[in-house]
Structures are given as structure tokens and as C-alpha cells.
C-alpha positions as CSV (number, residue, x, y, z in Angstrom):
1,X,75.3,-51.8,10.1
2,X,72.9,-51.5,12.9
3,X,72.7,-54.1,15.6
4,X,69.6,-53.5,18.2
5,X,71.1,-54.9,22.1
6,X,68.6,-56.1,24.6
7,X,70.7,-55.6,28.0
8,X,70.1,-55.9,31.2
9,X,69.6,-52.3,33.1
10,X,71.8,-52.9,35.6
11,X,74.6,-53.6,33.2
12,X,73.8,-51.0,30.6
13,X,75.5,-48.8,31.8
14,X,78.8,-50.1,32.1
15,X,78.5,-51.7,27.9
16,X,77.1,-48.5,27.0
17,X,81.0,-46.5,27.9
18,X,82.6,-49.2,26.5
19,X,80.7,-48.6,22.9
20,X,81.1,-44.8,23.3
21,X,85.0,-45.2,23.6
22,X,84.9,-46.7,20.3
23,X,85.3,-43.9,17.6
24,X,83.8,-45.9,15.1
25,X,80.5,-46.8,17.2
26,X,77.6,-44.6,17.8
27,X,74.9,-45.2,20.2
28,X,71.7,-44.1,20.5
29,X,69.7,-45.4,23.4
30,X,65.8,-45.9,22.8
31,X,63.2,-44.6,24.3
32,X,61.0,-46.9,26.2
33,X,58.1,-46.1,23.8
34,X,60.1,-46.9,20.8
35,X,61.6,-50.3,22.4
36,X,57.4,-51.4,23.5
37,X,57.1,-50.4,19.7
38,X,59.9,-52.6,18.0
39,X,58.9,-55.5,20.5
40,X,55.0,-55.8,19.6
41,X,56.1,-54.9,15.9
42,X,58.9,-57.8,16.2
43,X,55.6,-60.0,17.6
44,X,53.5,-59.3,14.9
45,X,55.7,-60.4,12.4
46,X,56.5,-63.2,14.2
47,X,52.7,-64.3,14.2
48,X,52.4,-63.4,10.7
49,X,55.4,-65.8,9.5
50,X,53.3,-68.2,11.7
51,X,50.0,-67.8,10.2
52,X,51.9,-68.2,6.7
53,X,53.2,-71.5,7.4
54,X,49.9,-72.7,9.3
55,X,51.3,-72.8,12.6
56,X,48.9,-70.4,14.1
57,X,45.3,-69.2,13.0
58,X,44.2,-65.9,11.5
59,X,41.8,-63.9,13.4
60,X,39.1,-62.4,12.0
61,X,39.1,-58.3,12.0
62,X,35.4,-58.1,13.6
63,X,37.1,-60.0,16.3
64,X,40.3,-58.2,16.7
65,X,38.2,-54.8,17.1
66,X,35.9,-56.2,19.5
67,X,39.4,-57.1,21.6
68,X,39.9,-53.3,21.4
């Protein structure tokens, strides 16, 4: 199983020992590239599920580009 942690820097650190004394626990800390990446890909599926139940409105691709 693999279970993503959002912790706080300054206590990090201290978790992060704890996890590697456990022989049956491997950690791999993320880079902060691929953390900015899971968070706007955890937001856009958020906004999807949102637009699916008609909670939020689709924009239109012409628009979206334009942002860009």
C-alpha cells in the first residue's frame, strides 16, 4: 500500500526516522516538483468531479489558452 503524508517541515524530520526504523516501511521523500505536480493534478480532478455533478462550470478551451 502507498499512503502520500502532507507534514509539516519542521516536523518531517523527526516522522521521517521513525518510518525508516520500521523494516517493513520504505520512504521516499518527493521532490518539490513532483509534490506542485500531485497537488494541481489532485485539483483538477477535484474540479472535474465538480463539473460532473454541476457544482462548478466548464470552461471553454479558447478560454483556458488565452489564460496561458
Amino acid at each position: 500500500m502507498k499512503v502520500l503524508l502532507d507534514i509539516q517541515d519542521k516536523k518531517a524530520a523527526s516522522l521521517l526516522e521513525v518510518l525508516k526504523g520500521l523494516s517493513y516501511v520504505k520512504t521516499k521523500p518527493l521532490t518539490k516538483a513532483n509534490a506542485e505536480f500531485l497537488e494541481d493534478a489532485k485539483t483538477a480532478v477535484e474540479e472535474m468531479n465538480q463539473i460532473k455533478q454541476g457544482k462548478l462550470e466548464p470552461r471553454l478551451a479558447t478560454d483556458f489558452l488565452n489564460e496561458v
